[in-house]
C-alpha positions in Angstrom: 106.6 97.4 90.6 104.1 94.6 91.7 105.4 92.4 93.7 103.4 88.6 94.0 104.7 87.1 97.4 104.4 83.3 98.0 105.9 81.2 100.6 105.6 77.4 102.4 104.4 75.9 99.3 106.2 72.2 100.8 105.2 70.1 97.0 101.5 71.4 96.7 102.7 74.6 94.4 100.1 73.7 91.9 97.1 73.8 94.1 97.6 78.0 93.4 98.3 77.7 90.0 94.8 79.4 88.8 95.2 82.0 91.4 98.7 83.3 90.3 97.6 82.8 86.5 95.0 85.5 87.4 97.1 88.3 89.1 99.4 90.5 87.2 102.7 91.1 88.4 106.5 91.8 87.6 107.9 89.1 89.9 106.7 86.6 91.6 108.7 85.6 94.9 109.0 82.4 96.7 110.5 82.7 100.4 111.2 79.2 100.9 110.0 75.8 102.0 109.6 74.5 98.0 108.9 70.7 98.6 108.0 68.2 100.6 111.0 66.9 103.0 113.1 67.9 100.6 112.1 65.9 97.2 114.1 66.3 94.0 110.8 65.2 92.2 109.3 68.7 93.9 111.9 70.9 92.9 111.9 69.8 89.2 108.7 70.1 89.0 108.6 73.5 90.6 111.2 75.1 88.3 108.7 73.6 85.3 105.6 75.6 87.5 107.8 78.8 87.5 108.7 78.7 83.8 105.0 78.4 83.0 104.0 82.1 83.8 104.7 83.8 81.1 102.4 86.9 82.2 104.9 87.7 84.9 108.7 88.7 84.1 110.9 87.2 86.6 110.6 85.3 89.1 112.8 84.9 92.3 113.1 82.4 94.8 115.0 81.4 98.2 114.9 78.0 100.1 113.9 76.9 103.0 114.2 74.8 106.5 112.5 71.6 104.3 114.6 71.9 101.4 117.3 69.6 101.8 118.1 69.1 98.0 119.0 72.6 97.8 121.5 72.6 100.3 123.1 68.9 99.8 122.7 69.7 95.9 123.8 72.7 95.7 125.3 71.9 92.5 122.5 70.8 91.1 120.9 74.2 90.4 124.6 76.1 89.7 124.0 73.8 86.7 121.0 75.1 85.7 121.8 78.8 86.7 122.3 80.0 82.8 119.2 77.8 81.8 117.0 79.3 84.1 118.3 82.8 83.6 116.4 82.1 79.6 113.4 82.4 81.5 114.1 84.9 84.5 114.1 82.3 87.2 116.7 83.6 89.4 117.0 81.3 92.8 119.4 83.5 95.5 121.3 82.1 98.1 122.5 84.5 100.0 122.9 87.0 97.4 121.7 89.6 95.2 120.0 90.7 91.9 119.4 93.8 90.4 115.4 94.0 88.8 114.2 97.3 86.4 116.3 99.5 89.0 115.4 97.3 92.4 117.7 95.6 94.1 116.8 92.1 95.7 118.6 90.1 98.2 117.7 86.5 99.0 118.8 84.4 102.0 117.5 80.2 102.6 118.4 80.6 106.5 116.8 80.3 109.5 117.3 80.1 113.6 118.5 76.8 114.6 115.9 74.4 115.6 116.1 70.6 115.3 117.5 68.7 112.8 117.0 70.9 109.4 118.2 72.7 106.7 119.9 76.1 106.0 120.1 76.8 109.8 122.2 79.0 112.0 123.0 79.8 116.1 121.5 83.1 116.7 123.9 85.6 118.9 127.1 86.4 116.7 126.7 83.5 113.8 122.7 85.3 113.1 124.7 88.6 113.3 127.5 87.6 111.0 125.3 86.2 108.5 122.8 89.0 108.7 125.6 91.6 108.2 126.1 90.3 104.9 122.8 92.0 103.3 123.8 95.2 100.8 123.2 98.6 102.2 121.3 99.3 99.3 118.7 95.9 99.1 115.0 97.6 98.4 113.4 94.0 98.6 114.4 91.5 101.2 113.8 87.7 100.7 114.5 85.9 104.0 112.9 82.0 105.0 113.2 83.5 108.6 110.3 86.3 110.1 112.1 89.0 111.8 111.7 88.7 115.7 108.2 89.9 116.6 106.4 90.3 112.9 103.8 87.8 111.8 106.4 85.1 113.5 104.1 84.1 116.6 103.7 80.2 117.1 100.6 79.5 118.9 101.1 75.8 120.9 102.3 74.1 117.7 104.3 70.9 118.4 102.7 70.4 121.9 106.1 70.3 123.9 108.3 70.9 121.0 106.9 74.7 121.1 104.8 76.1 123.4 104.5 79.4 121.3 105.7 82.5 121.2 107.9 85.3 119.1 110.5 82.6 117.0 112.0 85.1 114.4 115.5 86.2 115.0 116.6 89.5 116.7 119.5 90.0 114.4 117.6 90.4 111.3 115.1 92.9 112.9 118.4 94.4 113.8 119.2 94.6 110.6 116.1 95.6 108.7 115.5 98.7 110.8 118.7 99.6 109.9 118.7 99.2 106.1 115.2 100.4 105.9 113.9 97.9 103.0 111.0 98.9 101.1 109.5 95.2 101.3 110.7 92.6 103.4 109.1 88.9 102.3 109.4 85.7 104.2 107.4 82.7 105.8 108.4 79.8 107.4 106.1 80.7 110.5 102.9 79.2 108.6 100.4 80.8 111.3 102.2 84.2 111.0 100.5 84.2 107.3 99.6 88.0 106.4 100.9 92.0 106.0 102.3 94.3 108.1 104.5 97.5 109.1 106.9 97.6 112.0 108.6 100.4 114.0 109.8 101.1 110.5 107.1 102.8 108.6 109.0 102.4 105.4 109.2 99.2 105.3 106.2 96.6 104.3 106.3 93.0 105.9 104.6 89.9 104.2 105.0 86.9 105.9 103.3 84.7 102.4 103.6 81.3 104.0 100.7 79.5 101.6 100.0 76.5 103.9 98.9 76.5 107.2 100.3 74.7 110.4 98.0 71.3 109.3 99.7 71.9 106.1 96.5 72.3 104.3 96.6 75.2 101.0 94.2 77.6 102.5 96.0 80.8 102.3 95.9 83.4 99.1 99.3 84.9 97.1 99.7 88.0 98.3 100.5 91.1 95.8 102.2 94.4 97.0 103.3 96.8 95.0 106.4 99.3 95.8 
């Protein structure tokens, strides 16, 4: 299965439409981070992006820190849940789906920090929530980086963060555990590339799309498993 990984697209989604319009693959993941400060106008307008690729199957997406209207509006896409099913748009919160024999799990949240969306405390809430994930989840969507893979904030924010490892300890907990085949996730926008951890099984992609000035420099990035 080939896997197209996306992430941190915060409204400018349609600055990669020619590059995903040129890559073949069976889904195409978001990890989060859909619009801009949390816009309605984005999120409609992303759903009509993601029905417009007809060239790739299904497509699967999570939420983010910035997306407010998915977590105030929850409603608002339970409505459209059959709809979007027509045209394999499957958005997960905190839950799974079953792909051609692969089993994805999709989760919007992320360590605590200021005043956003979709957060948690990290100690026993992270390992609570974290807990949650299927034993048998092959591709894992989280907004979060696990602690210590492609999560590293260099001086962003001047005294807001100084930099540093910012993913959570309970997730890493967790994957090494489970043993994913492909863990996907951004949120951590100069984290941006591939890896493998202490677990050799699995793949990480951190597929944040913008960088920290916000500007649409990085490429989708396709993995196949």
């Amino acid at each position: 299965m080939k896997i197209l990984c996306i992430s941190d697209t915060h409204g400018q989604h349609r600055h990669f439409t020619d590059q995903i319009q040129s890559i073949d693959a069976d889904v195409l993941v978001h990890a989060g981070d859909i619009t801009a400060e949390g816009s309605f106008l984005n999120l409609k307008d992303f759903l009509t992006w993601l029905k417009a690729f007809n060239h790739i199957p299904h497509k699967v997406f999570v939420g983010g820190n910035h997306d407010r209207i998915l977590e105030v509006e929850a409603s608002y896409l339970a409505t459209l849940r059959d709809l979007l099913a027509r045209y394999n748009i499957w958005y997960l919160h905190h839950e799974s789906i079953t792909i051609d024999g692969v089993n994805f799990y999709g989760s919007s949240y992320s360590p605590e920090f200021m005043n956003w969306h979709f957060m948690y405390r990290r100690g026993e809430p992270a390992q609570a929530l974290w807990d949650m994930i299927p034993q048998n989840t092959d591709v894992l969507i989280t907004h979060t980086p696990p602690f210590g893979i492609l999560d590293e904030v260099i001086g962003w924010g001047g005294s807001i963060r100084t930099g540093g490892n910012v993913g959570c300890r309970d997730l890493l907990d967790r994957v090494n555990l489970l043993n994913p085949m492909l863990h996907v996730f951004g949120h951590i926008h100069n984290g941006y590339g591939c890896t493998s951890g202490k677990n050799v099984k699995t793949s990480y992609v951190n597929a944040a799309l913008l960088n920290e000035q916000y500007r649409p420099v990085n490429k989708p990035i396709l993995v196949e498993i």
